[in-house]
N, C-alpha and C positions, 0 to 999 in steps of 0.2 A: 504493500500500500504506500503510495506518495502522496496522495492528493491532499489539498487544504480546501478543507470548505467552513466560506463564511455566510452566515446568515444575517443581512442585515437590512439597514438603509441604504437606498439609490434616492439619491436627491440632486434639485434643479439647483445651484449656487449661482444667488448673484452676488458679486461681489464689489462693496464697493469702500475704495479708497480715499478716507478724504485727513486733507491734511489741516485741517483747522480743525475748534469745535464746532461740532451740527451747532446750524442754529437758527432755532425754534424760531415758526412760522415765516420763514424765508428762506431760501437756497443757500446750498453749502457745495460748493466745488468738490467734485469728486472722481476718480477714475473706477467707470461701470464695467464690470465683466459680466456674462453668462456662464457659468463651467459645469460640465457635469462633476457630481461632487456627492457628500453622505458618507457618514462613518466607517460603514459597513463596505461599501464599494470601493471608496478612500483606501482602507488600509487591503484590500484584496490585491487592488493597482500598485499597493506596495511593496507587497510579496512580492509580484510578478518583478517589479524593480531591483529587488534586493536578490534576487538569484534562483527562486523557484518556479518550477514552470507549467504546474500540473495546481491552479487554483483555480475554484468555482466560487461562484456567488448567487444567494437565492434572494431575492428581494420582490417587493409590490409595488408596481409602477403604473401610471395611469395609462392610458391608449394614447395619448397625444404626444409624449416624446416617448416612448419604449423602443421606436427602433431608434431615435438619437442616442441615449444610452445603452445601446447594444450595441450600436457601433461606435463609442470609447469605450468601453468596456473594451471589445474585445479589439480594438487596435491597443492597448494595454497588456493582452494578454491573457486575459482574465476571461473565462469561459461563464456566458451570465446563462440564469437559469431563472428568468424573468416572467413573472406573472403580470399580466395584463390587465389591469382593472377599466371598465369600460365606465364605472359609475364614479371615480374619483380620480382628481388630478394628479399628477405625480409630484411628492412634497418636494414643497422650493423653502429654502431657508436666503433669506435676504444676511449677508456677514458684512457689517459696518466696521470695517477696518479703521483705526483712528491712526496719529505719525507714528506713536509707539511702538506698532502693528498688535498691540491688544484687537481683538474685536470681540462685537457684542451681534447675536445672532438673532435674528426674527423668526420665528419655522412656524412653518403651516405643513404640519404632517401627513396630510392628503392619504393617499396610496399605502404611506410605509406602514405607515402601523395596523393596515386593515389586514395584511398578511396575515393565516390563519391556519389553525391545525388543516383542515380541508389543502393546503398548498403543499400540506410538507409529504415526501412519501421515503422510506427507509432505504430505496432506491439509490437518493442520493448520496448516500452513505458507500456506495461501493467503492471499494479503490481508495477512499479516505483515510489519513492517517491524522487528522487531527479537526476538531471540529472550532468555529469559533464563531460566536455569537454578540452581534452588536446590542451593549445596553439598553437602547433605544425601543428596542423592542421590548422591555421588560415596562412599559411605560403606558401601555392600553390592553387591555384585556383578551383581544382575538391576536394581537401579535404574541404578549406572554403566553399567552398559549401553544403558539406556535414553536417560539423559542424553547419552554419546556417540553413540548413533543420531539422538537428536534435533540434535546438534553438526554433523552431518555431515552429516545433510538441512540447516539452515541453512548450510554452510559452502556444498552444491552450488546452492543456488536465491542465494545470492551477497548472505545476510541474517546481517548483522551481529550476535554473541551478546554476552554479559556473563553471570558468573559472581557468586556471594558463596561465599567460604569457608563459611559457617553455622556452625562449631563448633570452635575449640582441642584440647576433648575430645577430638572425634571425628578431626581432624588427627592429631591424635598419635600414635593407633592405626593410623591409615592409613600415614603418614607423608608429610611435607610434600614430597617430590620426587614419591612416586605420585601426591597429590595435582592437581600443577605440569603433570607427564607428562599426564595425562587432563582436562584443562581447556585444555591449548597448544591453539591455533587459535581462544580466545573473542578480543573485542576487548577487550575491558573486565574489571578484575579489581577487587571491591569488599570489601575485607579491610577489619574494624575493626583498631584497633592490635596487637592481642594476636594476631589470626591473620597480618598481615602479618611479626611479630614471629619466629612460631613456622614460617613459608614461609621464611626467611632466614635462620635460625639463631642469633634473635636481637637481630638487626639492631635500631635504632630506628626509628620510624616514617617520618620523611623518609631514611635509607638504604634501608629496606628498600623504600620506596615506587620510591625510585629504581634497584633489583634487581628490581624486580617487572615494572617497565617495561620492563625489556629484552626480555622474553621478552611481555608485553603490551601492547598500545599504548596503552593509556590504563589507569592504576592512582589509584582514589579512595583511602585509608585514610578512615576516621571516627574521629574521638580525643573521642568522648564530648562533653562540656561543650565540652572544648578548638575544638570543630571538626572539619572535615576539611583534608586534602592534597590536592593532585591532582601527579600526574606524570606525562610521555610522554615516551618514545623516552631513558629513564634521566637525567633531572632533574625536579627537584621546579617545576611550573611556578606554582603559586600555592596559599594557603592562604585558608580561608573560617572566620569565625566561629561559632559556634550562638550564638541568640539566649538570654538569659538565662530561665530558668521554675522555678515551683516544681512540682518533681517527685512522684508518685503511685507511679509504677509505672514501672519502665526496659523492662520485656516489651516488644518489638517495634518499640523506636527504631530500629534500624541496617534491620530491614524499611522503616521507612517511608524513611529515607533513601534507601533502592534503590527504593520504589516511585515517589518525588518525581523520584527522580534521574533515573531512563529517561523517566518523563513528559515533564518537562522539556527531558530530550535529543532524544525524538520531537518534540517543538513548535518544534527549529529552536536549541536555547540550546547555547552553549558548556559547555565541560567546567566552568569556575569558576562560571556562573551555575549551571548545575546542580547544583553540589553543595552553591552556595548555597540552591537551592530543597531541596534537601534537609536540609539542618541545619535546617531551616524543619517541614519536617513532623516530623522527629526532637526535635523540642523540643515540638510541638504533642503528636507518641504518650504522652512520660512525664506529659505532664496526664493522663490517660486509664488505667483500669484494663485489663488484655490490648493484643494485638497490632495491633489491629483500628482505624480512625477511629471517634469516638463516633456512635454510632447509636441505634436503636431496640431494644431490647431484642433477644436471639435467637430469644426462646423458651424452653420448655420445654428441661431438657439431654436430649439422647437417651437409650433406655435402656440398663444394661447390656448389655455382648455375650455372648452364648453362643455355645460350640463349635456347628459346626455337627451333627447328628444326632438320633436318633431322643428324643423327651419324653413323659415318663409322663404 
């Protein structure tokens, strides 16, 4: 078995760069992208980046761009295994990049979260040597579902999963124990600081790294610039640096670091080399505007979605 299969979000990104503050009820100078982009899809394009060649992705996408993200997808590499929704649009998160390159994300979940056990079939699982599940999905009821079906079929064919939190926001509303409850059983927990933070009540990054590990046997954090952590079986067992860069865009660093990082773990590397290879590609994403390794342009952006129904 080689393959990596991720389940997650495919989403529309726009992105947009502005170098002052917004400001409020007037125009703010900005540089606009479209890119295809989504946690899920994000870190799959990254694997394929970082040296693996045999990755899938399942995701919910609306009928109005699914062949535009089938076709990045798979000039990326990345074999999609794309569900077609004809009654929702396919989620666009708007990422307000400020000069910092902080951003702050707007998402309308469209599509992604409507994914459902009904989409998953154990089928996918052939050939698979490692499963991995975007957060995001743990966030609406018919995707958790889906994600824990997909948990369970990896947990019975006896293939190792890993998780990202994906969202503080979206933790909070959920809350960080139902969260913990509905992800027990992955091996791998890949929290940036702030969700490792917000799972622990607080905690700082090497305690909470080291509460996280209890309950999972291998916990990465990602501390940004800082680096990452890694810990097992509730101690912190080594820390890794990121390389130094000047940054663009922070959209879709912690994807790449999860896309580097499974790669890497599939090619045979321990937990500290790989989350060295990953602060590797996390430093490589913020050169780069959106989610995505630099590539060839996407294309045209899809067009708007329309409800589905009858037209004059």
């Amino acid at each position: 078995m080689s393959g990596l299969l991720v389940v997650g979000d495919v989403v529309t990104d726009v992105v947009a760069r502005h170098r002052t503050p917004l400001a409020p009820a007037t125009d703010t100078a900005a540089d606009i992208r479209t890119l295809p982009g989504g946690a899920g899809a994000n870190a799959a394009c990254w694997a394929v980046r970082s040296g693996w060649v045999d990755v899938r992705l399942l995701g919910r996408v609306g009928a109005e761009a699914a062949d535009w993200h089938e076709r990045a997808l798979r000039r990326a590499g990345v074999r999609p295994l794309l569900v077609r929704d004809a009654h929702a649009a396919t989620a666009t998160v708007i990422a307000l990049v400020d000069a910092s390159t902080e951003r702050t994300f707007l998402t309308d979940s469209g599509a992604a979260l409507r994914l459902s056990p009904a989409d998953w079939d154990d089928a996918f699982l052939d050939g698979v040597a490692h499963l991995h599940l975007s957060g995001y999905l743990f966030f609406a009821d018919a995707s958790r579902a889906a994600a824990l079906r997909a948990l369970r079929g990896a947990r019975e064919a006896g293939i190792p999963a890993s998780v990202d939190p994906a969202s503080t926001g979206f933790l909070e509303r959920l809350g960080g124990d139902r969260f913990l409850t509905a992800a027990r059983g992955a091996q791998a927990l890949l929290p940036n600081a702030d969700e490792a933070r917000l799972l622990t009540g607080g905690a700082e990054p090497a305690k909470a790294a080291e509460v996280l590990s209890r309950t999972f046997p291998l916990v990465v954090v990602t501390l940004g610039t800082a680096g990452a952590l890694v810990a097992e079986a509730g101690s912190v067992t080594g820390r890794v640096a990121a390389p130094a860069v000047r940054a663009v865009d922070s959209t879709g660093a912690g994807d790449a670091f999860t896309g580097a990082f499974l790669a890497a773990r599939l090619a045979g590397a321990d937990a500290m080399a790989a989350a060295a290879a990953g602060c590797r590609a996390g430093a490589e994403a913020v050169t780069v505007v959106g989610g995505r390794p630099a590539e060839a342009e996407p294309g045209p952006a899809p067009a708007p979605w329309e409800p589905p129904g009858d037209t004059l």
